[in-house]
C-alpha positions in Angstrom: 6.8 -78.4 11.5 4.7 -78.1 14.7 2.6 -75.5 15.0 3.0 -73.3 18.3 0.7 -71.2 20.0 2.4 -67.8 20.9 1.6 -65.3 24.7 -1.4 -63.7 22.6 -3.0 -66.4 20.8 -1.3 -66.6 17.6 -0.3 -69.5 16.1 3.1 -69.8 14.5 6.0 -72.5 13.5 9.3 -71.5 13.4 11.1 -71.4 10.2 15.3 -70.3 10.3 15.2 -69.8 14.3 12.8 -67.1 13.6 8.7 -67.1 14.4 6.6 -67.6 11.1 2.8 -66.5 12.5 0.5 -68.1 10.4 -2.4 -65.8 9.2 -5.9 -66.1 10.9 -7.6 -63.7 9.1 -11.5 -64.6 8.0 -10.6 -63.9 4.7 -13.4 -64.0 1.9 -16.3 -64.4 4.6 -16.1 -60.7 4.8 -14.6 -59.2 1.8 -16.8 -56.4 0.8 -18.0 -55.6 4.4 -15.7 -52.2 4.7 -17.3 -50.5 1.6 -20.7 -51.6 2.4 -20.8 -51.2 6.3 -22.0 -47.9 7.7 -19.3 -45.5 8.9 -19.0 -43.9 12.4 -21.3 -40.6 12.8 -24.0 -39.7 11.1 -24.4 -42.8 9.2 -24.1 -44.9 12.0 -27.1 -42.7 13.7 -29.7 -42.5 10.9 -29.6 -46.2 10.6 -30.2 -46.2 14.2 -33.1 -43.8 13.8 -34.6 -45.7 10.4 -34.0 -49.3 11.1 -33.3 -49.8 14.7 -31.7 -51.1 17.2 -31.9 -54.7 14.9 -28.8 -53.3 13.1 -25.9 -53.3 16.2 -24.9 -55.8 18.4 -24.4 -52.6 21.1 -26.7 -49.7 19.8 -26.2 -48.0 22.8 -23.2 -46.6 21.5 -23.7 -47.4 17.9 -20.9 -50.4 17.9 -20.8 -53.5 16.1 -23.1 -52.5 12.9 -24.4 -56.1 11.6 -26.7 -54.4 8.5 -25.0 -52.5 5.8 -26.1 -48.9 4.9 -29.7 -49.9 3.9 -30.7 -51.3 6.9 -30.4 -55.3 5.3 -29.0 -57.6 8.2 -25.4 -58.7 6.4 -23.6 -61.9 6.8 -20.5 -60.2 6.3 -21.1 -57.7 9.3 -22.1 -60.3 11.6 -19.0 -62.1 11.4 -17.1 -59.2 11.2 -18.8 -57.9 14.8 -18.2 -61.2 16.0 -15.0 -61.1 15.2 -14.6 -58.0 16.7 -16.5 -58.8 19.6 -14.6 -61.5 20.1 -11.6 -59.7 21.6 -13.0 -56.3 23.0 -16.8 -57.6 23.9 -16.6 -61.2 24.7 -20.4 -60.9 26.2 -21.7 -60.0 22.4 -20.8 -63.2 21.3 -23.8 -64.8 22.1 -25.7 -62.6 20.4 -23.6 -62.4 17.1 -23.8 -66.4 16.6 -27.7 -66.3 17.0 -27.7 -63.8 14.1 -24.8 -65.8 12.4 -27.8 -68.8 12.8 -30.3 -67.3 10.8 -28.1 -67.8 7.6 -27.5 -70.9 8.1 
């Protein structure tokens, strides 16, 4: 079965005359990151105030949070803002994989 590329990106075979998308999620690289990652608000602003601007890829308005609640820069969050950044900041993307290159 070839594999397709669909309008948005996603890859998908056809199976019955229907479109099967495969999944592209990133899977166990970031399982854990949604209970440990700070929430929007007032988390989100006192680890700007304690740790920095070190702890978002775009502080100025508190987006893409690459260290969990206690201010610890996280793989998981890294490749979950580059993930992210990916599709609605493609100019972060630079700056996620120099982060992402520090665990390597």
């Amino acid at each position: 079965m070839p594999i397709r590329i669909g309008p948005k990106g996603g890859r998908y075979h056809i199976v019955n005359g229907r479109k099967v998308y495969l999944k592209s999620g990133s899977g166990n690289a970031t399982k854990g990151w949604a209970k440990a990652a700070p929430k929007r608000g007032k988390q989100r602003q006192e680890l700007l105030a304690k740790y920095g601007p070190k702890c978002f890829l775009q502080p100025s308005k508190l987006k893409y949070p690459v260290c969990n609640r206690k201010g610890v820069l996280d793989r998981r969050g890294v490749i979950s803002a580059k993930i992210r950044a990916t599709r609605f900041a493609p100019s972060l993307v630079a700056k996620a994989n120099k982060l992402l290159s520090l665990f390597h």
